[in-house]
GUZALO-866528 format. One record per residue: residue number from 1; residue in three letters; x, y, z of N, C-alpha, C, O in turn. Coordinates in steps of 0.1 Angstrom, whole numbers, always signed. Atoms other than C-alpha are relative to their C-alpha. Example, Ala and Ser with C-alpha at 12.3 -4.5 7.8 and 13.67 -1.06 7.14 Angstrom:
<atoms>
+------+-------+-------+-------+-------+-------+-------+-------+-------+-------+-------+-------+-------+-------+
| semi | kolpa |  n.px |  n.py |  n.pz | ca.px | ca.py | ca.pz |  c.px |  c.py |  c.pz |  o.px |  o.py |  o.pz |
+------+-------+-------+-------+-------+-------+-------+-------+-------+-------+-------+-------+-------+-------+
|    1 |   ala |    +9 |   -12 |    +0 |  +123 |   -45 |   +78 |    +9 |   +12 |    +0 |   +19 |   +12 |    +7 |
|    2 |   ser |    -9 |   -11 |    +0 |  +137 |   -11 |   +71 |    -8 |   +11 |    +8 |    -3 |   +22 |    +9 |
+------+-------+-------+-------+-------+-------+-------+-------+-------+-------+-------+-------+-------+-------+
</atoms>
This chain:
<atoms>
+------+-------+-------+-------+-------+-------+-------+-------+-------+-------+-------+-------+-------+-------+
| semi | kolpa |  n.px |  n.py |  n.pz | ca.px | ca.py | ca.pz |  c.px |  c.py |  c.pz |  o.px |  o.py |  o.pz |
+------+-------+-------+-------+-------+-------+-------+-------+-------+-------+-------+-------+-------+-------+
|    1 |   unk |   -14 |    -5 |    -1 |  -134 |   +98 |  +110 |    +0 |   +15 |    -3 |    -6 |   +21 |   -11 |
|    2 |   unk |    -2 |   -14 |    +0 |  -122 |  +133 |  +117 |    +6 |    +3 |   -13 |   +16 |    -5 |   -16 |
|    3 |   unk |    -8 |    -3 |   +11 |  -111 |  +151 |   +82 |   +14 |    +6 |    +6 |   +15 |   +11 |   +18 |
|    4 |   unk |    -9 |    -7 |    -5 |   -79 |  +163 |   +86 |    +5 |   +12 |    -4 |   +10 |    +9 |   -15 |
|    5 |   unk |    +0 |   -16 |    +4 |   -73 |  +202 |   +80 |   +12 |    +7 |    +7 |   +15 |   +10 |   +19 |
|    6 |   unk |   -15 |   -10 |    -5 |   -39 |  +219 |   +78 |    -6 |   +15 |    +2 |   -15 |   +17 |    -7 |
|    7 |   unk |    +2 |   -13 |    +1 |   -46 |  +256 |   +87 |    +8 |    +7 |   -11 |   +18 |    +1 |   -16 |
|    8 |   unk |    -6 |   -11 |   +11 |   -37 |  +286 |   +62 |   +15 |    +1 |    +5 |   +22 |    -3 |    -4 |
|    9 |   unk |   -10 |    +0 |    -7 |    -6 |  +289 |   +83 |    +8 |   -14 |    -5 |   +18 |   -14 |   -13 |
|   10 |   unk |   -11 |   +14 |    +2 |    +9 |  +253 |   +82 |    -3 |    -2 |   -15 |    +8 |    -6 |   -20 |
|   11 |   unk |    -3 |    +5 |   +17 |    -1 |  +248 |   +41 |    +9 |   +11 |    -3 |   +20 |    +8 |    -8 |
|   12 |   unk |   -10 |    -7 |    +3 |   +17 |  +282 |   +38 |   +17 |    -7 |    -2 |   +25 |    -5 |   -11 |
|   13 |   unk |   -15 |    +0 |    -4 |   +49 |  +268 |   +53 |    +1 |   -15 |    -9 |    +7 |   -14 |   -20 |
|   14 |   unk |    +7 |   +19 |   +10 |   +41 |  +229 |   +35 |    +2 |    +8 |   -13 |   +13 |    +5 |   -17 |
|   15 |   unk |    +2 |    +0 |   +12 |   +35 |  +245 |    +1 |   +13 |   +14 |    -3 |   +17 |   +17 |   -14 |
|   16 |   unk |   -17 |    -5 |    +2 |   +67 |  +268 |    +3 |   +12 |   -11 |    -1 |   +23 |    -6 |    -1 |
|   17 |   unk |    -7 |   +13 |    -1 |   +86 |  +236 |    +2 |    +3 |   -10 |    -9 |   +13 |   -16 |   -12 |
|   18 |   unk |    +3 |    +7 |   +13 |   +68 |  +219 |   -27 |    +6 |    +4 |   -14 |    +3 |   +15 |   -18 |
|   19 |   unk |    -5 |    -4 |   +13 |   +85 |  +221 |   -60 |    -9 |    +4 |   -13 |    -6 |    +1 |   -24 |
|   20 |   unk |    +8 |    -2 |    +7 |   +54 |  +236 |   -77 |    +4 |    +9 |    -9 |   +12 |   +18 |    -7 |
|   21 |   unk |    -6 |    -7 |   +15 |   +57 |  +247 |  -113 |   +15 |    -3 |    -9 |   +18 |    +1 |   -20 |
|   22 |   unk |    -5 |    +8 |    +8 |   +87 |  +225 |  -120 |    +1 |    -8 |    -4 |   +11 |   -11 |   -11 |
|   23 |   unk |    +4 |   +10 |    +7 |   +75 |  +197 |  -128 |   -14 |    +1 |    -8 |   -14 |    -7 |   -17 |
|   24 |   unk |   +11 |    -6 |    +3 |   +43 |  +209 |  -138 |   -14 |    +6 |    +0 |   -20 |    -5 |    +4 |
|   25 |   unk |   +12 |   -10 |    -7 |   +10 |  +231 |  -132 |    -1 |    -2 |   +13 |    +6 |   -11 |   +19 |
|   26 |   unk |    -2 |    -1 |   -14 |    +3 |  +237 |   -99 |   -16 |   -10 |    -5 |   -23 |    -7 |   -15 |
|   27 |   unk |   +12 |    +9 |    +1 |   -27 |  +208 |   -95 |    -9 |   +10 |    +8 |    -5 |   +17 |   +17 |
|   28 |   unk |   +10 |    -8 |    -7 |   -61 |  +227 |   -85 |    -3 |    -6 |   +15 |    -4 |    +3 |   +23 |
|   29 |   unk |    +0 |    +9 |   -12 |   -66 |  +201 |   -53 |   +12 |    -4 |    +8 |   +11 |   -11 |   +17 |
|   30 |   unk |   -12 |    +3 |   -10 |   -33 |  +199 |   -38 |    -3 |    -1 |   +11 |    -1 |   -11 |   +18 |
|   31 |   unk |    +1 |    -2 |   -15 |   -41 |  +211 |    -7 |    -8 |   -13 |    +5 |    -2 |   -22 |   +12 |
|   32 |   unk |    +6 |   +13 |    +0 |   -70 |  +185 |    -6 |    +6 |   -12 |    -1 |    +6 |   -18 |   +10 |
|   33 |   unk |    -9 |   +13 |    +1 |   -50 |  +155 |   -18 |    +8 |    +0 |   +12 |    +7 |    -9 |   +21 |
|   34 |   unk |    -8 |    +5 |   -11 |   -22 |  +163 |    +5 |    -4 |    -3 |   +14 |    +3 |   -10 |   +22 |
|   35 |   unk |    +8 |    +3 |    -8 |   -48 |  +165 |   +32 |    -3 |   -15 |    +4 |    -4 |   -20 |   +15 |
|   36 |   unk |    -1 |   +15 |    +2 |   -53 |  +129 |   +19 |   +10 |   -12 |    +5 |    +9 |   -22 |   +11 |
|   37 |   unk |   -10 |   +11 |    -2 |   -22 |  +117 |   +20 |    +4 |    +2 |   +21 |   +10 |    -7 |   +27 |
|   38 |   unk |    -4 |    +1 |   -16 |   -19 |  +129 |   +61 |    -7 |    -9 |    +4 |    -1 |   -17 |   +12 |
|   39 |   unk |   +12 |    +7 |    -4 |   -55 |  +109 |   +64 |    +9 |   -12 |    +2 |   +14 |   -16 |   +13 |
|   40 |   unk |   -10 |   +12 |    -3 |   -35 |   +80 |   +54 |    +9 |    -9 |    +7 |    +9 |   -20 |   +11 |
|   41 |   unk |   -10 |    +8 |   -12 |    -5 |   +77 |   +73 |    -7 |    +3 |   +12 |    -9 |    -7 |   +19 |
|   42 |   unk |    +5 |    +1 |   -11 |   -22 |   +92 |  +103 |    -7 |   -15 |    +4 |    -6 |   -18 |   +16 |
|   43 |   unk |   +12 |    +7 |    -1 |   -47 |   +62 |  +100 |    +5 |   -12 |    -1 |    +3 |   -20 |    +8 |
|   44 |   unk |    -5 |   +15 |    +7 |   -30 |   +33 |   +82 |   -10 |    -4 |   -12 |    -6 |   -13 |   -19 |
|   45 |   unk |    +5 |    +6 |    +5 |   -57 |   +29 |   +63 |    +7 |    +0 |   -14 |   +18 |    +5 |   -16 |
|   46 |   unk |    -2 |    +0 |   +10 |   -55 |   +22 |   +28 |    -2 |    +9 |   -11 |   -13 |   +15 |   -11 |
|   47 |   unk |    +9 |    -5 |    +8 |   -57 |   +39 |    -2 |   -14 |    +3 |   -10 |   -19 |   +13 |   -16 |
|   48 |   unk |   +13 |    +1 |    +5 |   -87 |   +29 |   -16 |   -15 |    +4 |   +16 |   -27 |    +3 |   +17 |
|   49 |   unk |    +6 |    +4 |    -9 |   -99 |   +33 |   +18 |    -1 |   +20 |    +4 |    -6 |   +24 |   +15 |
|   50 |   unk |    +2 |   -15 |    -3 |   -97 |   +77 |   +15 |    -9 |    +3 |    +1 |   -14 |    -6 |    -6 |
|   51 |   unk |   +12 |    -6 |    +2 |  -129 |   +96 |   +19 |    +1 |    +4 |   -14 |   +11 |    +5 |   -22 |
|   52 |   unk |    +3 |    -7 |   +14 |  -142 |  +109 |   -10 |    +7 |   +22 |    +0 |   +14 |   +30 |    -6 |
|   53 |   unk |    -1 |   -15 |    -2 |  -141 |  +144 |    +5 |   +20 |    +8 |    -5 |   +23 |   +20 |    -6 |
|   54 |   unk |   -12 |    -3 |    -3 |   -99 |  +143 |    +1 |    +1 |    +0 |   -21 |   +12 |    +1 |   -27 |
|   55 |   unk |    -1 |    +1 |   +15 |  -108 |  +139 |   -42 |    +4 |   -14 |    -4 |    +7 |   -23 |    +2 |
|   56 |   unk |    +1 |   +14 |   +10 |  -106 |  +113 |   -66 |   +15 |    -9 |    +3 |   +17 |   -19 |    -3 |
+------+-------+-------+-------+-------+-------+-------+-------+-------+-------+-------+-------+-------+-------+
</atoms>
């Protein structure tokens, strides 16, 4: 399975959006995770079913 990779461009415009820092810290893997979470719906698969590469 292809990873899926937002460019610097599209997380730019994606992470101007996110309500980071009021709820709290900015997570160090964001970008990663939400990477995750595209894998997912793109896929169907499950969540147990993420690569590793997208973090714990």
């Amino acid at each position: 399975m292809t990873r899926v990779q937002l460019t610097n461009e599209e997380w730019e415009f994606i992470g101007s959006h996110l309500p980071i820092g009021e709820y709290g810290p900015y997570p160090e893997r964001l970008r990663q995770q939400f990477e995750g979470v595209i894998w997912r719906f793109k896929t169907g698969g499950q969540w147990r079913e993420i690569p590793q590469e997208f973090g714990p």
